[in-house]
C-alpha positions in Angstrom: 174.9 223.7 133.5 174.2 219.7 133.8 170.8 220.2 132.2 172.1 222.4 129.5 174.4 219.6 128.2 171.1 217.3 129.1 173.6 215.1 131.4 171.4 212.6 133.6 171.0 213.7 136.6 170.1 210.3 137.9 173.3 208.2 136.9 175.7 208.6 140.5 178.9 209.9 140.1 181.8 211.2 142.5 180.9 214.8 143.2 183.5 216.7 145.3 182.3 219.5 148.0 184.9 221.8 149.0 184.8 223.4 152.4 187.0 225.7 154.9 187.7 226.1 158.3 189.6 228.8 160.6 192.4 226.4 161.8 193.7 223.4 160.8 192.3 221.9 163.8 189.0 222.5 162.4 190.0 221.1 159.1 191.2 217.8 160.3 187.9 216.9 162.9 185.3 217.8 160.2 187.2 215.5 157.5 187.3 212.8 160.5 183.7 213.1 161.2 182.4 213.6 157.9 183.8 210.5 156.8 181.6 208.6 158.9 178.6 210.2 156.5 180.9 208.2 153.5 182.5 211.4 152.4 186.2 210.8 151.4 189.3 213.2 151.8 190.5 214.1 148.5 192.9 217.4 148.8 194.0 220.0 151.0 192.9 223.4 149.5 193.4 227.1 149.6 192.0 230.2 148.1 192.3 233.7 148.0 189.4 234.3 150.7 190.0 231.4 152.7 193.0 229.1 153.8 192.5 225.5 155.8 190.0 224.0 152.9 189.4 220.6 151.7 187.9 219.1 149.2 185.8 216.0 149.9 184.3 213.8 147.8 181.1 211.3 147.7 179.5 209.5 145.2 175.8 210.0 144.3 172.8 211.1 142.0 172.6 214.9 140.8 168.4 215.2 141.1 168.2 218.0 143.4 166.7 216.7 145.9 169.8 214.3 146.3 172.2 217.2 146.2 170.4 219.0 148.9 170.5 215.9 151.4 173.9 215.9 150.9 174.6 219.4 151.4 171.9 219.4 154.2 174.5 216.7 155.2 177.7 219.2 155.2 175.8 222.2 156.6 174.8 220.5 159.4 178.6 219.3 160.5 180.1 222.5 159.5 178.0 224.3 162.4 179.8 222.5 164.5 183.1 223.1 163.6 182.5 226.6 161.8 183.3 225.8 158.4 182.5 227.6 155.0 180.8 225.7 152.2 182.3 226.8 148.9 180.1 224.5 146.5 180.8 221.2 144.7 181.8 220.4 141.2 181.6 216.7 139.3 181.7 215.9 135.3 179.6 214.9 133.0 177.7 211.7 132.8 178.9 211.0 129.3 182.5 211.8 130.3 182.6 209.2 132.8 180.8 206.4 130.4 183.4 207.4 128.0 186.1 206.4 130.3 
């Protein structure tokens, strides 16, 4: 959809990645240990397949190879705590420079 509106992919921008857990428990030691990777809590989420979610945000470039590092990035802590990655969402380039 970024390409389609011909956003940049290279200009960074906060991109949130939104991920579940089993327990609370769960939740709470990912979020601590991810934010050593320079991930930042943003909200506490539900849906109607899974409950204990956040949503964690970090700022950087859309080129996919970027995006898969930092999912590469999430994967690899959510094995340890048996999380659920849901996907990530951001705006527009030109949305933030109109800001």
């Amino acid at each position: 959809m970024l390409i389609d509106e011909d956003d940049d992919l290279t200009i960074a921008r906060p991109v949130e990645h939104y991920v579940y857990f089993d327990t609370p428990t769960q939740r709470e030691r990912y979020v601590k240990n991810l934010s050593l990777e320079g991930f930042e809590y943003k909200d506490d989420i539900d849906s109607e397949d899974f409950e204990n979610g956040v949503a964690l945000v970090k700022t950087h470039q859309l080129l996919p190879e970027v995006v898969d590092e930092v999912v590469e990035t999430i994967y690899e802590s959510l094995q340890k705590d048996y999380g659920h990655y849901e996907g990530w969402s951001t705006t527009l380039a030109n949305d933030l420079l109109e800001d």
